[in-house]
C-alpha positions in Angstrom: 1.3 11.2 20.2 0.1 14.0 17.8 2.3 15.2 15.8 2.0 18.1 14.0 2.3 17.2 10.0 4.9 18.9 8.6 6.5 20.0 11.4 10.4 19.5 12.3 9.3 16.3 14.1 7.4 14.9 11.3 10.5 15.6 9.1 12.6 13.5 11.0 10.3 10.9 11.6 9.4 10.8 7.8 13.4 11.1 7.1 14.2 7.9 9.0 11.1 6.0 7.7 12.4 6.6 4.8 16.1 5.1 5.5 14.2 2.0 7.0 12.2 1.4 3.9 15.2 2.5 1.7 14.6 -0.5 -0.8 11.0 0.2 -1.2 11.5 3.8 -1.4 14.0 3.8 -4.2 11.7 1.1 -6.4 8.8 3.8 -6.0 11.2 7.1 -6.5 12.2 5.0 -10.4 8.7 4.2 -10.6 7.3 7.5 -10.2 8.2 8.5 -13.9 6.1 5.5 -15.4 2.9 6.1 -13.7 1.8 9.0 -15.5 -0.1 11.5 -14.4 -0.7 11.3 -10.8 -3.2 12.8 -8.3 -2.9 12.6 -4.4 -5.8 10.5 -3.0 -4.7 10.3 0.7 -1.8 11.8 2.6 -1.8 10.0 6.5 0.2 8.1 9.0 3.7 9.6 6.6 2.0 7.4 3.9 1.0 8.9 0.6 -1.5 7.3 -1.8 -1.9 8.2 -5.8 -4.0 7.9 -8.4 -2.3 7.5 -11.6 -2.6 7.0 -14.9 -0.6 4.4 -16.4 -1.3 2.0 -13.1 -2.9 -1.1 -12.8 -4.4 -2.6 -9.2 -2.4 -1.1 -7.2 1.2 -1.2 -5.1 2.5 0.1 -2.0 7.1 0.6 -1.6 7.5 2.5 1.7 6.1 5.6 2.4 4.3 5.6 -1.1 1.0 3.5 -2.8 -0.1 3.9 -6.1 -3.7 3.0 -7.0 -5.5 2.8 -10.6 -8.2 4.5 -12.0 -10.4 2.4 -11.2 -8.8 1.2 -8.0 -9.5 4.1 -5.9 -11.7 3.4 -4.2 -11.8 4.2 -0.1 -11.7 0.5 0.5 -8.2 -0.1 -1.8 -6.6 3.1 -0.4 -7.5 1.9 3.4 -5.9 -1.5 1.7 -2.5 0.2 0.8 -2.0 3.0 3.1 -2.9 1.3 6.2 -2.3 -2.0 5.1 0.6 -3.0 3.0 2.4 0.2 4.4 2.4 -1.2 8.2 4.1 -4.2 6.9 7.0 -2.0 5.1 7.3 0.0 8.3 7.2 -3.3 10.1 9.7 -5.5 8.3 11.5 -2.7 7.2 14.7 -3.6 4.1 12.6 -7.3 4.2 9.8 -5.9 3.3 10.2 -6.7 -0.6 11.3 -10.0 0.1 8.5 -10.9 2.3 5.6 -9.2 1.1 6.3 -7.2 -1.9 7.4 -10.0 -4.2 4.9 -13.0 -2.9 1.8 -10.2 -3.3 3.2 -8.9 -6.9 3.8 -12.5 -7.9 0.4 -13.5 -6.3 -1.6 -10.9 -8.3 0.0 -12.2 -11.4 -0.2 -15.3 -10.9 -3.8 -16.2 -8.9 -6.8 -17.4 -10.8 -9.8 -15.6 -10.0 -12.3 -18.3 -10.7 -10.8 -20.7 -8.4 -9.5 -18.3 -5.5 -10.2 -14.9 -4.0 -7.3 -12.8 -4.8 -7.3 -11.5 -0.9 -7.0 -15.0 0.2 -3.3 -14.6 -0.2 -1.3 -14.3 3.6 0.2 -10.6 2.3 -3.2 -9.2 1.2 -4.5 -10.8 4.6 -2.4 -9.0 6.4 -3.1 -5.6 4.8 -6.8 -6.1 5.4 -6.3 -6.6 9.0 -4.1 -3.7 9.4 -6.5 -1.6 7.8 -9.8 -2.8 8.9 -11.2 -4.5 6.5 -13.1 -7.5 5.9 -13.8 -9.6 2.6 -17.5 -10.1 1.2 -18.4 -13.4 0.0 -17.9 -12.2 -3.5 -14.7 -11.0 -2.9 -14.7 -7.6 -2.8 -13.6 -5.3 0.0 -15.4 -3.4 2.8 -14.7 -2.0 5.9 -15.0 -3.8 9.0 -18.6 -2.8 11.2 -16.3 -3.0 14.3 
């Protein structure tokens, strides 16, 4: 199904996204003011991506994802817009509780010399969604399929 963006249909899609994701939504509308100066980087599937300023790696809470400076990069924003943000859709209010906190407590808490930070199940997940694969470095790239 196409639908037109920013049409009546894609308002009331966006609108009850938005009520399924309410948890996510509200931790990224008090967030917004912390980030800083922000730039749109993608804007698909009612998902929007930023750049911003005061950010570091980067987050995705319902229909938004925030990337660094030097995050944004194709590969991270195919990572959070098509990734993390099919799990919120998917698990809707549970999203926090099952992805959200793990991967935030995961990127805290990982140690890169003895794992790969996208080793985790959440960040697993989001690389599948979106298509991407991980190099034997550990770095992101898009899937040749």
């Amino acid at each position: 199904m196409n639908i037109k963006p920013r049409s009546f249909l894609w308002w009331i899609i966006f609108i009850l996204l938005c009520i399924w994701q309410l948890p996510q939504f509200l931790v990224a509308i008090v967030m917004l003011p912390f980030l800083g100066h922000k730039v749109k980087v993608a804007d698909r599937h009612f998902n929007f991506c930023f750049c911003a300023k005061r950010m570091s790696g980067g987050i995705s809470l319902g229909p938004f994802a925030f990337v660094s400076e030097y995050s944004n990069t194709p590969e991270v924003i195919a990572h959070e817009t098509d990734g993390h943000t099919v799990d919120s859709k998917l698990w809707g209010p549970l999203y926090l509780f099952v992805i959200g906190i793990p991967s935030i407590l995961w990127a805290w808490l990982y140690d890169y010399k003895k794992h790969c930070y996208y080793d985790f199940y959440t960040e697993k997940r989001a690389n599948r969604f979106a298509g991407l694969v991980v190099s034997d470095r550990c770095r992101l790239k898009f899937s040749d399929k």
